[in-house]
N, C-alpha and C positions, 0 to 999 in steps of 0.2 A: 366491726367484726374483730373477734381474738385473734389474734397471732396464730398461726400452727404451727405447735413446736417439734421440733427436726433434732433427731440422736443420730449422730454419723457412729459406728460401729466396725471397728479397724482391728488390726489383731494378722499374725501371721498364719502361714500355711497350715493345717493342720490343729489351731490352737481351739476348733470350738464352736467360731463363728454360725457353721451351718444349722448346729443341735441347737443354740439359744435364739436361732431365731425362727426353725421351725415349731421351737415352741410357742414365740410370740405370735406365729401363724397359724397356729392349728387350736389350742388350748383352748377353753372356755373363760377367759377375762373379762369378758364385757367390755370391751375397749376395741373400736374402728382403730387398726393401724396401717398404715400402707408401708409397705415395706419397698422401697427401690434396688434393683440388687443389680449389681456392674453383672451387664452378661459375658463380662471376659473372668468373671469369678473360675476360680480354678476347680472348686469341687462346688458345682451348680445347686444351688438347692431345689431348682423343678427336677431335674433325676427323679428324685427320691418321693417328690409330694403333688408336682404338678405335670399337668400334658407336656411332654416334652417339644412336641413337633406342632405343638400352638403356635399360629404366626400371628396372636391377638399378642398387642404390648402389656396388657393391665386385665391382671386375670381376678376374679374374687371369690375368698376362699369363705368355706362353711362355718365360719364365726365371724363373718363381718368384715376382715382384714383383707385389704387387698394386695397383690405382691405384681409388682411392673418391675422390667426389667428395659437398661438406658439403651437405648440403639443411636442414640444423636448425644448428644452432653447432653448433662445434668441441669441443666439452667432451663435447658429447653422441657424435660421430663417433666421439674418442678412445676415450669408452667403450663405444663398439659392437666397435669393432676388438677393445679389450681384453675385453672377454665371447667376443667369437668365437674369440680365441686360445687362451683361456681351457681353450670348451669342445672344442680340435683342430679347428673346422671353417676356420680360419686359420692360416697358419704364417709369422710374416714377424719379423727377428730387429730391424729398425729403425724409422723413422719418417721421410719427409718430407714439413714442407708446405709446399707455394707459395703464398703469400701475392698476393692481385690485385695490379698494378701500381699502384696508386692506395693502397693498405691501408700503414696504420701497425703496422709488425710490434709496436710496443710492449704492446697489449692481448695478442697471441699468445702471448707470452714471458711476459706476467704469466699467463697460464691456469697454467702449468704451475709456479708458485710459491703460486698463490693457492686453490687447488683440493686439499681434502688427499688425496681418490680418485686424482685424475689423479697429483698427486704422489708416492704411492706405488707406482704403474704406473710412469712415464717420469721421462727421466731429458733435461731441455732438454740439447741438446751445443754448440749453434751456431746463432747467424745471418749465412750466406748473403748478401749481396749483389752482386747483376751489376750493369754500369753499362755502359753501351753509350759505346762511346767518342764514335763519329759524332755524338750528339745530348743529349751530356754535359752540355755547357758551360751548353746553353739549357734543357734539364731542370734542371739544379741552379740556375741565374737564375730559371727562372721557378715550379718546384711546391716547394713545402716537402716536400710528402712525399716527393720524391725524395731533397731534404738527410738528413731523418730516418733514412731507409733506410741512407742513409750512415754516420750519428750510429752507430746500432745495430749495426754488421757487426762480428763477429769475423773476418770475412774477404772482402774485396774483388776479385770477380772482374771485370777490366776486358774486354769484349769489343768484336769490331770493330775492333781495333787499325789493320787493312791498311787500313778506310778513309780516315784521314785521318794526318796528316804527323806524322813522330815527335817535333817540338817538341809540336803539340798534346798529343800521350799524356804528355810529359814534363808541361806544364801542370798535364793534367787529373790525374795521381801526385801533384802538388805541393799543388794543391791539396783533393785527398782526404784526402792524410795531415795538412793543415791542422785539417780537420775532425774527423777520427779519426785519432789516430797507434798507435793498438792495436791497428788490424786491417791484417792483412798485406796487401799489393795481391798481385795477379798478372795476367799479361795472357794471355788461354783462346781459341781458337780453336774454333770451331763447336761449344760445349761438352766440348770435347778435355780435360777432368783427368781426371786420376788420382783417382779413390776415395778415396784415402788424406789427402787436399786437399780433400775433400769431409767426409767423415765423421772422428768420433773426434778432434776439434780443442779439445775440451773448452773450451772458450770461458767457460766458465760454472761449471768448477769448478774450485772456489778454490786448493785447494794446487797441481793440477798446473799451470797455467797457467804458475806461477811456475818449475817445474819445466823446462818449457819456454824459457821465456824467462828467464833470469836478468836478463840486462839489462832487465827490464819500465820503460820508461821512464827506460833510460840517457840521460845529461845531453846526452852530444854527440851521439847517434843524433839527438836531435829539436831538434839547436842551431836549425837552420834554420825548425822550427813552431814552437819557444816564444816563440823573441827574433824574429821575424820582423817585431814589430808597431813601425810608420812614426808620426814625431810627425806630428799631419795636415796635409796638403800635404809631405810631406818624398817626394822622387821614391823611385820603387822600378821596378828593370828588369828584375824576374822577368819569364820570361813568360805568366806566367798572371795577374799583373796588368795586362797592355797590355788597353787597351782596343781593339778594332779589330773586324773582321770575325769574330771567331772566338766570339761570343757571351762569351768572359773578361770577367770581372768585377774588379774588386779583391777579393782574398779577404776584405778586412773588411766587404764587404755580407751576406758568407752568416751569415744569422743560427745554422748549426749549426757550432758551434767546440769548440777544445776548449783546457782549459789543467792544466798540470801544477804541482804543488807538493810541496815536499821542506825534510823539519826535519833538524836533527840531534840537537836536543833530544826526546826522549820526549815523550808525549801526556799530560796527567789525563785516564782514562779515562772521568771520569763530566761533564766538561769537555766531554769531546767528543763523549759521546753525546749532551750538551743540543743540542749545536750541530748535529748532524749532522741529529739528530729533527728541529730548527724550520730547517734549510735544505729539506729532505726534503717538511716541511709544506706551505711557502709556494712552494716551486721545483720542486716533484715532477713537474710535468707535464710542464715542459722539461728536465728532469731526464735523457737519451738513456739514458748509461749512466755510469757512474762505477765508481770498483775502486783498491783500494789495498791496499800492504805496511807494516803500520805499529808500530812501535815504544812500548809501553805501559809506561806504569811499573807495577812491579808482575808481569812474565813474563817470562820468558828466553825463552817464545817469540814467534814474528810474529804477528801478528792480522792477517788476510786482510778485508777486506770490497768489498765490492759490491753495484750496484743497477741497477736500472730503475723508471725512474719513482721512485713512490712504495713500492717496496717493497727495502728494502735489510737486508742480512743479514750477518752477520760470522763469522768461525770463528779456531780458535787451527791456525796452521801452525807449519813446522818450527822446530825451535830455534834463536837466533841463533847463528854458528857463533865460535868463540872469537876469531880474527881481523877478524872481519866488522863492517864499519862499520855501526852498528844508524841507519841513516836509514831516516826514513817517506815514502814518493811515493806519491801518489795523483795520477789523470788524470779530469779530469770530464769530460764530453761533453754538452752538452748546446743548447739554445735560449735566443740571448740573455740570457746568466747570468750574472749583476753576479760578475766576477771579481775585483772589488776585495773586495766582501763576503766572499767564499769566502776568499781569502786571509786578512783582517787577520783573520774568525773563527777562524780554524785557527791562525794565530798565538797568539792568544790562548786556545786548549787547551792549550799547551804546560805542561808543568812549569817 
């Protein structure tokens, strides 16, 4: 049996969440999706589409999509769905959940690594996150869990755009990609994507990712977030560093950042597991997400790894190709993470 792939779908108050996913529940797509939705979500989506005062968990909607809502954890939910599918009294071929606006997607993402039942059912594809453009600036200033949200996204839907002025939206890109430069932005209107922008983005698995991206962390894509950083007090006239009415911050308040490193020298392999295990250890919890293509002594092929949190995993990808410059990049993302440490350690893996 395939996998069933699982979008977790994060995003603050107000930024959207309910309109993109009453669309994927109502629309005509031809696609079983079951949608799990935290019934502590602040703006419910049965209000608006389903029986309110239904005391059934898993209701099924008039295009095949069914929407459940968690009353016990999320581990338990998945394996009800997964029993019901099991025995035909279910038919749904995917997975989304909406995570509260308040909710750290990172514990969600760790179920389905951490759990070997659930792991052998599903198959994580992605995290989702919307950002409302209008109340961006003061959401990322003032809730960490909004930055977090950000930290985690394999993909960045920005909504709200028409509310406010197109330098802002430039800002608030500039500054996102500051934070996360792995996840795509796009700017969505009244939850208007495409399916395809939605699902099956594989965010999460190792070879294709790369597949996708070749440039994963090309030098000059991200000239602009690596070297961005100002000796202090030295002026900067981005605009998303002005201070003024628009709630902008300087981007080096936001404690979720992210920074990229690239050898050209191969790794010692057992070098760097020491190092990765006791950064892992002590940093794990600020740890967002992390992911790298790296160069081993000892294989003609890449070694792929990545993480969350404290659980990080590695696997051997494609072979390096005869012409191909064997450089290692990895991209950390995470909370307040001594970037000095990270680097001179990684230096000193090298061969």
């Amino acid at each position: 049996m395939a996998l069933i792939p699982v979008t977790i779908l994060t995003g603050f108050l107000g930024s959207g969440k309910t309109t993109l996913l009453k669309r994927v529940l109502t629309e005509a797509h031809g696609q079983k999706i079951a949608v799990i939705e935290n019934e502590f979500g602040e703006e419910n989506i049965d209000n608006d589409i389903l029986v309110s005062n239904t005391e059934e968990q898993i209701i099924q909607m008039s295009n095949g999509c069914i929407c459940c809502t968690i009353r016990e954890d999320l581990r338990e939910t998945l394996q009800l769905l997964a029993a019901k599918r099991r025995k035909g009294m279910l038919d749904f071929e995917r997975i989304v959940i909406e995570t509260t606006g308040l909710a750290d997607p990172g514990p969600v993402a760790q179920t389905f690594f951490m759990d070997e039942e659930i792991a052998e059912t599903y198959l994580l594809d992605s995290i989702l996150t919307l950002v409302g453009a209008k109340h961006a600036a003061q959401q990322l200033n003032d809730r960490q869990e909004a930055r977090r949200q950000v930290g985690f996204a394999d993909q960045i839907f920005i909504s709200k755009t028409d509310l406010v002025a197109p330098e802002e939206v430039e800002a608030l890109k500039h500054r996102l990609a500051h934070m996360n430069p792995r996840a795509a932005q796009k700017a969505v209107h009244f939850g208007e994507v495409a399916l395809s922008e939605v699902f099956d983005l594989r965010g999460f698995n190792l070879n294709a990712k790369l597949d996708i991206d070749p440039d994963f962390l090309k030098e000059d894509d991200h000239d602009h977030h690596d070297h961005h950083d100002h000796a202090p007090g030295e002026a900067c006239n981005h605009p998303s560093h002005q201070h003024g009415g628009h709630g902008h911050h300087h981007h080096h308040d936001d404690d979720v950042k992210s920074f990229a490193y690239k050898a050209e020298r191969p790794f010692d392999p057992a070098k760097l597991e020491d190092f990765l295990g006791a950064i892992v250890n002590i940093y794990g919890p600020r740890m967002l997400r992390y992911k790298g293509v790296l160069n081993m002594q000892g294989t003609e092929r890449k070694v792929i790894f990545q993480g969350v949190h404290q659980l990080m995993g590695s696997d051997l990808g494609p072979q390096w190709g005869p012409d191909e410059a064997r450089i290692s990049k990895m991209v950390f993302i995470g909370i307040d993470l001594p970037r000095d440490i990270f680097l001179q350690g990684l230096e000193q893996c090298l061969v």
